[in-house]
N, C-alpha and C positions, 0 to 999 in steps of 0.2 A: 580664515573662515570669515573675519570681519567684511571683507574686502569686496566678494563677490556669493550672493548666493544663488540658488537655481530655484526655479519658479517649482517644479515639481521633485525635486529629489533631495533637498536640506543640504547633503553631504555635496562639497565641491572637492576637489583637488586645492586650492589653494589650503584650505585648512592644514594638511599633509605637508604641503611645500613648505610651510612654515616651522615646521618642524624641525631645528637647527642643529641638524647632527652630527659633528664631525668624528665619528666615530664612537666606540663604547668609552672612552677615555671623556667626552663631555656629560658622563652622566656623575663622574668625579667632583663636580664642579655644581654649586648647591643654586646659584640663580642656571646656570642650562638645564639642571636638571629638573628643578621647577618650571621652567617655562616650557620645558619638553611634556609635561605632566599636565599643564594645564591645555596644552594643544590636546591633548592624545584625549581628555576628559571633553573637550568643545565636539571633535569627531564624535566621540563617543555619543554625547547628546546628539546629536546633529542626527547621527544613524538612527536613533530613537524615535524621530521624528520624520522617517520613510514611512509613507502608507506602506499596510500590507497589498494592495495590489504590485507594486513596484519591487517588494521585496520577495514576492512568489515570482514575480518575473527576470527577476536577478538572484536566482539561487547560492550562483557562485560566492554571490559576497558572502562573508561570516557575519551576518549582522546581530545575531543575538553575542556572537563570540564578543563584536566591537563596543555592544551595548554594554555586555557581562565585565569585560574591561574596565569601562566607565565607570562603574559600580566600582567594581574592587578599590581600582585608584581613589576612591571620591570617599570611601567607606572604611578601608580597611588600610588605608595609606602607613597608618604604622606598623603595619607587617610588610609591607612593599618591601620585594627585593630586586636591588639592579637587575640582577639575571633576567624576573621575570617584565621586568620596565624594558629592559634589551630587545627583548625577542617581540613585544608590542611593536619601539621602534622599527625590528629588522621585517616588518610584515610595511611597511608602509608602502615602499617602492612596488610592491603587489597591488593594495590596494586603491594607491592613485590611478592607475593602469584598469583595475576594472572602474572605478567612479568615471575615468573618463571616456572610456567605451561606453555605459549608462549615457553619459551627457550628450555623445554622439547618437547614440539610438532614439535619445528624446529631442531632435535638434538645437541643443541647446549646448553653445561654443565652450 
């Protein structure tokens, strides 16, 4: 997310890509799992900060779900269960796929 952002849509792909996941077995592991948490919490902000025009024009994305996310992680981290950190992770490879359909529609590479 540091890397590159888009002039109108906050949320890039690279955010996502960074997200270091070699599988459910790196969430065993207390710095991947952290650093997986603080990506998924940056998206999560990042989504926040979509105008609602952009987000009525992109229904598809879950964006209150990725914002609602954020929250949990940020807020209620001591109930956090891998299960539900898992299934965050296993949506990612969806949602880089529509961010960067969005980035193509707004020509932005």
């Amino acid at each position: 997310m540091i890397g590159r952002r888009s002039r109108t849509c906050c949320v890039t792909p690279d955010g996502f890509r960074s997200i270091p996941v070699a599988g459910r077995s790196s969430l065993d592991d207390d710095l991947s799992r952290d650093g997986i948490l603080y990506e998924l919490v940056i998206v999560g902000e990042a989504a926040g900060r979509v105008s609602d025009d952009l987000r009525s024009a992109h229904p598809e994305v879950p964006w209150r779900q990725i914002v609602g996310q954020r929250n949990i992680l940020v807020h209620v981290y001591d109930q956090l269960s891998v299960d539900r950190l898992w299934l965050a992770v296993e949506a990612v490879p969806q949602l880089i796929s529509q961010i960067e359909h969005i980035l193509e529609d707004l020509g932005e590479p």
